[in-house]
C-alpha positions in Angstrom: -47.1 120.6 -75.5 -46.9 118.6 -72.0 -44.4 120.3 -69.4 -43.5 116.8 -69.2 -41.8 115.4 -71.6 -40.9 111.7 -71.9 -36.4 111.5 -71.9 -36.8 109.7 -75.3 -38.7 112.4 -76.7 -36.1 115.1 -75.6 -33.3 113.0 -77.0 -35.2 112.8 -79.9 -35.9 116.5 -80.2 -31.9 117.4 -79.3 -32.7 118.7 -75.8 -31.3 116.1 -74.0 -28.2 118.3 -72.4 -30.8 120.7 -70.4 -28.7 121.0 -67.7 -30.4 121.9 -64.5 -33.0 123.4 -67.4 -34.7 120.0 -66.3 -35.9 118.2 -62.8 -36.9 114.4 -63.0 -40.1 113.5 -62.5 -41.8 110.1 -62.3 -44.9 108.8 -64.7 -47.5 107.6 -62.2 -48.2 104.7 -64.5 -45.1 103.4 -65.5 -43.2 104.8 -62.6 -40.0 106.1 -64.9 -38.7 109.3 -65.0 -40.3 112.3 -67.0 -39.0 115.3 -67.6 -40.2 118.9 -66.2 -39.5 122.0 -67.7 -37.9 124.6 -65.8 -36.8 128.3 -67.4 -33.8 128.3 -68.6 -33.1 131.7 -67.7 -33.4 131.8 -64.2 -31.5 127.8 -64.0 -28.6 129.4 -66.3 -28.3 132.1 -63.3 -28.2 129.6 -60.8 -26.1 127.0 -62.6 -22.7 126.1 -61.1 -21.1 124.1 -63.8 -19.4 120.5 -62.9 -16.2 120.5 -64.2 -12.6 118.6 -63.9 -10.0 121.3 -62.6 -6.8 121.5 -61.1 -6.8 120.4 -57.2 -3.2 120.2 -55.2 -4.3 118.3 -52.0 -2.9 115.4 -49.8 -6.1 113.8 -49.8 -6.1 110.4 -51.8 -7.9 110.2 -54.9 -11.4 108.9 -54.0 -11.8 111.4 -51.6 -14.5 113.9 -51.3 -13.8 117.3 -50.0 -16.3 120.0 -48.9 -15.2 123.8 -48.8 -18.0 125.4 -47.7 -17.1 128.5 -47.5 -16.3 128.5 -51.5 -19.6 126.1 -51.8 -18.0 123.8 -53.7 -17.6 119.7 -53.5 -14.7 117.8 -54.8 -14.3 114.6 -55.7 -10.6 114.0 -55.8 -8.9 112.1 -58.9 -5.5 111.0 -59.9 -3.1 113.3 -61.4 -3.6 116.4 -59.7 -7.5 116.6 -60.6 -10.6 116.6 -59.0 -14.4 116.8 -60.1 -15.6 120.1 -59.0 -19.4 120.9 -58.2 -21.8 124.0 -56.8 -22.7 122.6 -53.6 -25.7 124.6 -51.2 -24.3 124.2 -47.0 -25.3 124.5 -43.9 -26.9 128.3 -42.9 -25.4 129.9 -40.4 -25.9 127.9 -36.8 -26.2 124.7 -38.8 -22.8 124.5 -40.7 -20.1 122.0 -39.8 -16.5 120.8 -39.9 -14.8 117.4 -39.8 -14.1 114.0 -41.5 -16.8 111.8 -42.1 -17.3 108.6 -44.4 -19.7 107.7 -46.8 -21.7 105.1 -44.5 -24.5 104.2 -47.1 -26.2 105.4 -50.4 -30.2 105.7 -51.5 -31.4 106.2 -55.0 -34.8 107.8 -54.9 -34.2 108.4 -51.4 -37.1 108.9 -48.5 -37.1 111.3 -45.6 -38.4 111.7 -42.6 -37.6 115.1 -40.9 -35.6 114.9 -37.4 -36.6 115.7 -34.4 -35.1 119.1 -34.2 -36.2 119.8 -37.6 -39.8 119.2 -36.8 -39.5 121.0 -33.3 -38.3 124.4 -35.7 -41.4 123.8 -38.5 -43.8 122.0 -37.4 -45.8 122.2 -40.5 -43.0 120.0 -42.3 -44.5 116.2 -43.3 -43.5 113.9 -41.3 -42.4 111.3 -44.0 -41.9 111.7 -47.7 -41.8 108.9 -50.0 -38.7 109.0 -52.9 -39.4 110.9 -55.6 -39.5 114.2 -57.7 -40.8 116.1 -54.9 -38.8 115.0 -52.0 -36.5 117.6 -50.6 -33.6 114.9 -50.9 -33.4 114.5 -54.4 -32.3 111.9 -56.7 -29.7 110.3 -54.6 -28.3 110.5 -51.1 -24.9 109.7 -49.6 -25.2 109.2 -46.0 -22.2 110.7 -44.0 -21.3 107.9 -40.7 -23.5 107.9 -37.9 -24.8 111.7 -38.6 -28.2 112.8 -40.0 -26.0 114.9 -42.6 -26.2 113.8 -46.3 -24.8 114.5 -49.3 -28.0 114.9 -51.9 -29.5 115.9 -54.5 -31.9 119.0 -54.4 -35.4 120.0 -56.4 -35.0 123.4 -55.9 -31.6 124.4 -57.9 -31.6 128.1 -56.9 -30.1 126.9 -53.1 -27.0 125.6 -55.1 -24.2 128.2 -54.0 -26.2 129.2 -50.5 -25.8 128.5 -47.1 -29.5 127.6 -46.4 -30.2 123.7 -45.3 -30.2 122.5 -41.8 -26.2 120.9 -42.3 -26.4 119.0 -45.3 -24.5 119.5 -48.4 -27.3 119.6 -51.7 -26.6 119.3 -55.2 -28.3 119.4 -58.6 -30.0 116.5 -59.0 -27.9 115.5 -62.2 -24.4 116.7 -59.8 -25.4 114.3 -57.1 -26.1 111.2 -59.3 -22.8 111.9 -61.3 -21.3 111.8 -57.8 -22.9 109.2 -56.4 -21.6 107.1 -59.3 -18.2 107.7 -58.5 -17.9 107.7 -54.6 -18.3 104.6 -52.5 -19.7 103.2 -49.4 -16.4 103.5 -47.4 -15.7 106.9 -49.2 -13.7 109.5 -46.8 -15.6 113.1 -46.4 -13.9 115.6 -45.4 -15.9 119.0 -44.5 -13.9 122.2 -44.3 -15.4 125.4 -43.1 
């Protein structure tokens, strides 16, 4: 069989809940999503599960908060909830604190490395269309003025690490969920 299977054929076979068992990937001809299988095995032992808990905070439901040092997101709800994620942060040198706001959001995003990026690897492409193999993901959520994102992430084993250059990554179906719910105007707040 294909290691890429078409989303209707999974739902059809009863594997469409694979988690971060599966990374998007797009048909060349019809240019919609396809399905690539990754072992299960090794994205159960990297899997952080999204979950509503229990969050006492005085932020304002709507509100996104970052605790890096737990490597976790929250997306803060009514009623004393929030919607928890595995988030991968900023290694050490590159990690950050402060408020921020949700200035704009990309499906499919592009990227083009910065300047400071390029300077450290120099091998790096220096643009990326949107797609499965772009180190953005599925969706971004630009933070104000900064080149920090929130986004989505094709390699799942950096959920949980302190490894990017500053911005927050996600499993690809984490940040979509997310970017769902938060809005352009959405506060961001980044604790270390």
């Amino acid at each position: 069989m294909s290691r890429f299977l078409r989303p209707a054929l999974l739902a059809g076979l009863g594997l469409f809940a694979l988690g971060s068992a599966a990374r998007a990937e797009i048909d060349p001809l019809t240019r919609q999503p396809l399905i690539q299988y990754v072992d299960p095995a090794k994205a159960q032992a990297t899997a952080i599960p999204r979950e509503i808990v229990d969050y006492t905070t005085q932020h304002k439901p709507g509100t996104i908060v970052i605790d890096s040092a737990a490597r976790r997101l929250y997306f803060v709800m009514p009623d004393g909830k929030a919607m928890r994620y595995g988030v991968g942060v900023g290694r050490p040198g590159f990690d950050w604190a402060g408020t921020q706001i949700v200035s704009r959001k990309q499906e499919w995003p592009t990227w083009t490395p910065p300047a400071q990026m390029l300077k450290r690897r120099p091998d790096l492409p220096r643009f990326m269309p949107g797609g499965p193999d772009n180190p953005m993901g599925a969706r971004a959520l630009y933070l104000g003025s900064t080149l920090y994102r929130i986004h989505g992430s094709n390699e799942p084993e950096t959920i949980g690490q302190a490894v990017s250059s500053g911005c927050i990554r996600m499993l690809n179906e984490d940040v979509i969920d997310l970017y769902d719910r938060a809005k352009v105007g959405t506060r961001v707040v980044v604790a270390r």
